[in-house]
C-alpha positions in Angstrom: -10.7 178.6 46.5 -9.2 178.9 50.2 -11.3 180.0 53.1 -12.0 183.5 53.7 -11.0 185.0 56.7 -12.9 187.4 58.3 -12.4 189.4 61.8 -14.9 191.0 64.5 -13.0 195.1 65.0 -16.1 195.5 67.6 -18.6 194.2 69.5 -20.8 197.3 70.8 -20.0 201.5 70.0 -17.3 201.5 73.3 -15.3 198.3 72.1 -11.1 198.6 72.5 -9.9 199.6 69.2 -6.5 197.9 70.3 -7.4 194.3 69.6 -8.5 195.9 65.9 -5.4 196.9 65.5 -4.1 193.6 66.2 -6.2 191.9 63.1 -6.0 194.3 60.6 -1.8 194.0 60.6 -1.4 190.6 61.0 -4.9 188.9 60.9 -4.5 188.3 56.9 -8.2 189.1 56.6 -10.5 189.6 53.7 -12.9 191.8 55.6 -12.6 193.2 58.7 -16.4 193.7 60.7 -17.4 196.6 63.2 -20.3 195.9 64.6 -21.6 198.6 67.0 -25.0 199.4 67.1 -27.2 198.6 70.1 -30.9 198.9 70.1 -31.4 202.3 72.2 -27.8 203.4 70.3 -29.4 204.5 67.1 -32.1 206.2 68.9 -29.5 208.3 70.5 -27.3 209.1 67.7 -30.7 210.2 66.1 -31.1 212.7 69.2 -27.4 214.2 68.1 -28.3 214.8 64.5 -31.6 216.6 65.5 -28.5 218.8 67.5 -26.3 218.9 64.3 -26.9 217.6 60.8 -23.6 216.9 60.4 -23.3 214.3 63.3 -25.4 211.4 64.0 -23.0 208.3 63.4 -20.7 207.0 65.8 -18.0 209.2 67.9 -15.5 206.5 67.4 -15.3 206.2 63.7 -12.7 208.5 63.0 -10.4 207.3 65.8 -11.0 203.5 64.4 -10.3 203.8 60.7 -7.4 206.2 61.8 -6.3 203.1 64.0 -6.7 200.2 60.7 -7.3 201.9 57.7 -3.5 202.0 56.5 -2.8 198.1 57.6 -6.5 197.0 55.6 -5.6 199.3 52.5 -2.1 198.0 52.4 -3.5 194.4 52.5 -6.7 194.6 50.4 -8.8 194.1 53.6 -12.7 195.6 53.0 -13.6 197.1 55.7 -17.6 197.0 56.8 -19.5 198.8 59.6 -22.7 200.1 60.9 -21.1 203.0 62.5 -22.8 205.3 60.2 -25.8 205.0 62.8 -28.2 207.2 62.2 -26.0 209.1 59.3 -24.3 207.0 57.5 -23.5 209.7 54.6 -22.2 212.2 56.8 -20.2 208.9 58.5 -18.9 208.7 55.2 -17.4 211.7 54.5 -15.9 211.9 57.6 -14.0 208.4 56.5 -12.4 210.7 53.4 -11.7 213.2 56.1 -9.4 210.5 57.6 -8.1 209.5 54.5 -7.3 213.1 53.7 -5.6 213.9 56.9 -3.7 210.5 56.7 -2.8 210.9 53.1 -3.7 207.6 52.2 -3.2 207.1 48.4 -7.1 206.4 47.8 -10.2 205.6 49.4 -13.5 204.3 47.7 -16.5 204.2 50.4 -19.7 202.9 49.8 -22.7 204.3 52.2 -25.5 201.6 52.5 -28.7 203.8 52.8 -32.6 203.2 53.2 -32.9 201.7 56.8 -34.7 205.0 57.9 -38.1 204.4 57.8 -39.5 207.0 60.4 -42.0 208.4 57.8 -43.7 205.2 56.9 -43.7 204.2 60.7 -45.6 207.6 61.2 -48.2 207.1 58.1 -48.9 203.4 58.5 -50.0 202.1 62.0 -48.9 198.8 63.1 -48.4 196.3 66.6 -45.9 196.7 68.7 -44.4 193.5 69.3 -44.1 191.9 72.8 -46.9 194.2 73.6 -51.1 195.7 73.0 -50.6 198.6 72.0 -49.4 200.0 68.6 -46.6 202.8 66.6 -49.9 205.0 67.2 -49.4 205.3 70.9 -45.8 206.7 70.4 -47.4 209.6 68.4 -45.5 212.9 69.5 -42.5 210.8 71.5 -41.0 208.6 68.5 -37.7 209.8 68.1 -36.3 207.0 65.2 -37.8 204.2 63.2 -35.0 201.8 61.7 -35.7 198.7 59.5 -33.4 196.0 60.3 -31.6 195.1 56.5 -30.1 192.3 55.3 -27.1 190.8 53.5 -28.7 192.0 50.3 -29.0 195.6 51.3 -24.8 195.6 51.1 -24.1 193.6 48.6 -24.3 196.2 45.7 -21.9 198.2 48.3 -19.2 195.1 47.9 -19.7 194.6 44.3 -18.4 198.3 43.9 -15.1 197.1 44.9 -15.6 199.6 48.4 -12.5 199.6 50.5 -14.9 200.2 53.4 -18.8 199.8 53.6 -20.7 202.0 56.0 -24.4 201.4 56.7 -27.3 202.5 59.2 -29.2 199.7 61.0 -28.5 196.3 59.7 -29.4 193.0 61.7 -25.6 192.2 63.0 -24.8 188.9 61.1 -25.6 190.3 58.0 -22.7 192.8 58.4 -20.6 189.1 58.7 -23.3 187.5 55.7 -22.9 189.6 52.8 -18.8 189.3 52.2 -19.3 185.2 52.1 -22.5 185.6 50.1 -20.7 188.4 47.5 -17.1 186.1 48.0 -18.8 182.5 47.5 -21.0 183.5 45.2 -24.0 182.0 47.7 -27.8 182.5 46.2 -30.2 184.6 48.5 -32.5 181.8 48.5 -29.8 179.5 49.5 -30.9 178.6 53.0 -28.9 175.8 53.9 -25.6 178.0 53.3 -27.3 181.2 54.4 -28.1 179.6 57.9 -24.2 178.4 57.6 -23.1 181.9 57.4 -25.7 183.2 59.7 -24.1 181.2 62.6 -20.8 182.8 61.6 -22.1 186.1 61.3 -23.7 185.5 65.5 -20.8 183.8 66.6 -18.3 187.1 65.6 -20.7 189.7 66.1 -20.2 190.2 69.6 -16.5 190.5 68.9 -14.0 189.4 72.5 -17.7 187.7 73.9 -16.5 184.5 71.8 -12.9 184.4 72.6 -13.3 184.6 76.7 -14.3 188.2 77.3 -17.2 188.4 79.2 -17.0 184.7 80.5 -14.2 184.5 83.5 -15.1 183.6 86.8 -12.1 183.0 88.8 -11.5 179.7 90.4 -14.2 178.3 88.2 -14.0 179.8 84.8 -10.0 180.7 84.0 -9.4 183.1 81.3 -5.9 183.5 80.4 -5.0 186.8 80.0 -8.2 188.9 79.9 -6.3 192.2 79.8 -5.3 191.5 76.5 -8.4 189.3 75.3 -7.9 189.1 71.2 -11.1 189.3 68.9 -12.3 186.5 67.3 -11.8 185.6 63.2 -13.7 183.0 61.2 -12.2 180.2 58.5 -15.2 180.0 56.2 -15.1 177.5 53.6 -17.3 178.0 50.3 -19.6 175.1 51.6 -20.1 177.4 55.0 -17.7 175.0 56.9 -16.1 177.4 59.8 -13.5 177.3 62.4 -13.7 180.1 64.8 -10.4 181.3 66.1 -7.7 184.1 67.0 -4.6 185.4 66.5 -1.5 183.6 68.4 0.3 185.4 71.0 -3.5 187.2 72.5 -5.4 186.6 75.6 -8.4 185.4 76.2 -10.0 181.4 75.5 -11.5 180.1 71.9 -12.7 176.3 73.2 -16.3 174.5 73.1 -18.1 176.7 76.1 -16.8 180.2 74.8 -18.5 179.3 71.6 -21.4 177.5 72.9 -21.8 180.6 75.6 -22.1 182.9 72.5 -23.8 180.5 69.6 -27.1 180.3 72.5 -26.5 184.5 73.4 -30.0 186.4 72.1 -31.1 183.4 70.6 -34.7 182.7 71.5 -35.4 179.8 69.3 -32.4 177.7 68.4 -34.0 176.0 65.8 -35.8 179.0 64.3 -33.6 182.2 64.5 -35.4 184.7 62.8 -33.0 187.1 60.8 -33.4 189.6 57.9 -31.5 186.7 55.1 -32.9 183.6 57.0 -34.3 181.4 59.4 -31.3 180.1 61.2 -31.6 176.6 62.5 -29.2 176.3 65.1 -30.5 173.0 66.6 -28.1 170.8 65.3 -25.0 172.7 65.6 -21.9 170.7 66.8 -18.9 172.3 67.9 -15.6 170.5 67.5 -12.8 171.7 69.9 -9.8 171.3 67.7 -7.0 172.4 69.9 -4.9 175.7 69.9 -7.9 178.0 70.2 -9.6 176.7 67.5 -12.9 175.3 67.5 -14.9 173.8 64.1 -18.5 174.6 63.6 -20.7 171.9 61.8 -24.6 171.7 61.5 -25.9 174.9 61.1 -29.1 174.9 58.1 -31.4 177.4 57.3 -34.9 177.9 55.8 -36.6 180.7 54.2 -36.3 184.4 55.6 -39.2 185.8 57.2 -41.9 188.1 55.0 -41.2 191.3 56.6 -38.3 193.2 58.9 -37.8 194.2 62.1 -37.9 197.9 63.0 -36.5 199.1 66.3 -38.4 202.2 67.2 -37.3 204.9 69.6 -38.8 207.0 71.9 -39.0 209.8 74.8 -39.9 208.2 77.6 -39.2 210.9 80.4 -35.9 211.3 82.4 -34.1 209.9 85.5 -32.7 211.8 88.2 -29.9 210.2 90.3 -28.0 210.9 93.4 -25.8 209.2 95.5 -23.7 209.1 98.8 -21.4 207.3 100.4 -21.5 206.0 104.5 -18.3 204.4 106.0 -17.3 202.6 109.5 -19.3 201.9 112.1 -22.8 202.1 111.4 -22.5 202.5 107.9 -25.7 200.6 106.8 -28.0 202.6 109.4 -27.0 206.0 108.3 -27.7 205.2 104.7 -31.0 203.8 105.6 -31.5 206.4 107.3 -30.3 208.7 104.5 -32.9 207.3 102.0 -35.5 207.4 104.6 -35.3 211.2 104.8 -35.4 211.2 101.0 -38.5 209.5 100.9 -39.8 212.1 103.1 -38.6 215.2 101.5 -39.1 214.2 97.4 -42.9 214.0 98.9 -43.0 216.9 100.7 -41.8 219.2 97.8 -44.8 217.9 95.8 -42.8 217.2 92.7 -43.4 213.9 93.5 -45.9 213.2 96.1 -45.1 209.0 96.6 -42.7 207.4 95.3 -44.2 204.5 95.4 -46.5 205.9 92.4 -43.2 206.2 90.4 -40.3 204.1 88.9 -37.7 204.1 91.1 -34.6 202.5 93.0 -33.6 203.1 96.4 -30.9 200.7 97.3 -27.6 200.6 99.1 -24.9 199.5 96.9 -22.9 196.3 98.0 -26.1 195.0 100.2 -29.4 195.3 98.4 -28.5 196.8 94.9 -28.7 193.7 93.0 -31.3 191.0 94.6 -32.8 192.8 97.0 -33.6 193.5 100.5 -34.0 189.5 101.0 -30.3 188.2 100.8 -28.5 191.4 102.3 -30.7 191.4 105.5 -28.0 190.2 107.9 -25.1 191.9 106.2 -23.2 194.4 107.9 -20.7 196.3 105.5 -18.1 198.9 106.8 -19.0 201.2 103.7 -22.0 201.7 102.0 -23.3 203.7 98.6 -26.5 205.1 98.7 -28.3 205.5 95.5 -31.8 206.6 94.4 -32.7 206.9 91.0 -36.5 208.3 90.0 -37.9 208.0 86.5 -39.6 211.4 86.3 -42.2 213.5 83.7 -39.8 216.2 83.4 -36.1 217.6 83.7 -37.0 219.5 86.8 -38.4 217.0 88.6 -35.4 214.7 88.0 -32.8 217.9 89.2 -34.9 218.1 92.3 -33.9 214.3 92.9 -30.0 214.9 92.4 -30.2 218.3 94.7 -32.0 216.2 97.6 -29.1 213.7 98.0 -26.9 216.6 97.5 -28.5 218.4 100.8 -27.9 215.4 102.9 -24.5 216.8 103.3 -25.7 219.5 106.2 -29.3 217.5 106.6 -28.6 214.5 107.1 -27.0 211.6 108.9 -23.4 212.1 110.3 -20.0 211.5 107.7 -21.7 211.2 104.8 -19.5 212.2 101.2 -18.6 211.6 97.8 -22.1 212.9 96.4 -22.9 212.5 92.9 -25.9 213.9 90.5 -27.0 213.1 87.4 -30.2 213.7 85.3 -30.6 211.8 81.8 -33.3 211.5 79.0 -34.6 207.9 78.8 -35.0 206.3 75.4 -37.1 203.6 75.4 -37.1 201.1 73.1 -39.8 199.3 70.9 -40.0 197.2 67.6 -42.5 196.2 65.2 -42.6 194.4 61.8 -43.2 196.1 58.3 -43.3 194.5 54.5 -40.2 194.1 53.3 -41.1 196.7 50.2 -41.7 198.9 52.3 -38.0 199.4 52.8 -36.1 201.0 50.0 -32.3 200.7 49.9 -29.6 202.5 47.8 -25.7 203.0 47.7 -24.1 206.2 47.3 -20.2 205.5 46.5 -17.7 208.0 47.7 -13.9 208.3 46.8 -10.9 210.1 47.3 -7.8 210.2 45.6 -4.4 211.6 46.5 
């Protein structure tokens, strides 16, 4: 049996669908991954389905299997995503839409369900992790509740022979897991070979992040051709042996520190990478630099998966109001100290917020103080400077007011200022917890069309 080759499409929900492209027409792959869910992302797709039913999975989907699904069909690649987001069943009639307006000659999609589990959340109280409190103190502000599945969840989605798999939330590797699991014939209690393709599944899942994007730094760190950075594709052997590459004729680097930069990326605990198929052990990984953009990963083990799942939780957690301004020439740093100064001064005196101080906030002047601080921008004198003062606040109004304030700087404030800007958003926080795995109930629904 010759190694399987499978490609990262995306890294995150905004990834280039260009380097995609690339793979699926001349990548020879047996599966093609899109990974791109974030933790606050499914939180916010949830936010557009309370809007609409019919919405709630990812705004690119359509424009991405209209952009591969022709090349993959045509070469028997199976395509596998969490784009469905918080929908995945509407996400996957939307994917026989696209076949449909194509006129593709078939289409068989299997929708990975069950990762919703915002009811059980609500009825069952339990810890939040990294923190005292509990799910309880997010009554009446939890917007989504999302168990993190595993491999196992999609393999009855690949043993339906799917052209394209579509789930919710799944922990990223497992997306990269269950083809070499359902293609190898590898046992879920495999460890050793699970932790193998766990370290594959981490290494691709971040997409250009392995093959130089996200790494240059001129003059120390050279990245040849960045602007047309190729996504990354895995060699996997049926004893997990892996060479991580990309396709000749891109950009971008696949060498020991690209991989070593990504292998360590979220990892807490190399030796005990806690995922929904597996303890990874990544402690005594060796990477191989074989030349050619190709680098050989060895070492990689596992040891059994933990008891129960992740859940990322989301919730309201208020709004920001923004605004910003901009200050050029001469005395360009005084005016916008000045500028926020009067701020200050005026978000108090409406008494929508009586102190700052007593709020989240950011009052900074970008290219001097924005990023570390008063401290190392105290001598610098710029010729232009960007104002910007951002204000966690209880409610929409109160985050307006902050907006409108800059905005009046233009007649009430200091001289030449322009170039305002306003924004108000709703935050969504973030929190997770752990639940019994049998608490989480997964199913496939398969969905076809025919010409």
């Amino acid at each position: 049996m010759g190694p399987y080759r499978i490609g990262a499409g995306a890294g995150y929900a905004g990834d280039r669908i260009d380097p995609a492209v690339d793979l699926a027409r001349r990548g020879q792959l047996d599966a093609l991954v899109f990974e791109c869910l974030a933790e606050r992302t499914i939180a916010l797709a949830q936010l557009r389905r309370r809007a609409d039913p019919a919405q709630g999975f990812d705004p690119l989907l359509a424009a991405r299997l209209r952009a591969v699904l022709p090349a993959c069909l045509q070469q028997g690649t199976t395509i596998i995503t969490n784009m469905g987001a918080a929908n995945p069943l509407a996400a996957g009639h939307a994917a026989l839409a696209v076949a449909r307006e194509l006129q593709l000659p078939r289409l068989r999609v299997a929708v990975v369900l069950g990762d919703d589990v915002l009811d059980w959340v609500q009825k069952n109280d339990a810890p939040l992790l990294d923190s005292a409190d509990t799910v309880r103190s997010l009554d009446g502000r939890l917007i989504s509740a999302n168990a993190y599945l595993g491999a196992d969840a999609l393999l009855p989605a690949l043993a339906a022979k799917a052209d394209l798999v579509v789930t919710g939330r799944v922990a990223d590797p497992s997306l990269f897991l269950a083809p070499l699991m359902q293609h190898f014939g590898w046992a879920a209690d495999d460890w050793p070979l699970l932790g193998k393709g766990l370290a594959v599944g981490h290494l691709l899942e971040c997409a250009a992040q392995v093959s130089g994007g996200y790494l240059a730094d001129p003059g120390r760190v050279d990245v040849p051709e960045l602007h047309r950075v190729g996504f990354p594709l895995a060699e996997v052997d049926a004893d997990g042996g892996v060479v991580i590459t990309k396709l000749p004729d891109t950009g971008g680097r696949v060498d020991r520190l690209s991989c070593t930069a990504q292998l360590l990326y979220e990892v807490e605990d190399p030796a005990a990478y806690l995922q929904a198929d597996v303890t990874g052990d990544f402690s005594q990984v060796r990477l191989t630099d074989l030349g050619g953009d190709r680098v050989r990963v060895d070492g990689a083990n596992g040891r059994a998966r933990p008891d129960q799942l992740k859940v990322s939780l989301g919730y309201s957690d208020g709004f920001i109001g923004e605004g910003q301004i901009s200050y050029a020439g001469p005395g360009a740093r005084a005016r916008g100290e000045l500028a926020l100064d009067i701020l200050r001064h005026r978000l108090a005196d409406t008494g929508l917020l009586p102190s700052l101080a007593g709020c989240e906030h950011r009052a900074e002047l970008i290219g001097v103080n924005a990023m570390h601080g008063a401290a190392l921008g105290a001598d610098r004198e710029p010729y232009e400077v960007r104002v910007r003062l951002a204000v966690r606040c209880a409610t929409r109004a109160q985050a307006e007011r902050v907006g409108q304030e800059v905005e009046a700087l233009y007649l009430n404030g200091p001289a030449a200022g322009g170039g305002v800007t306003q924004s108000v958003r709703e935050v969504v926080a973030v929190a997770s917890t752990l639940i019994p795995r049998e608490a989480v109930q997964t199913r496939v629904e398969v969905l076809e069309w025919a010409a």
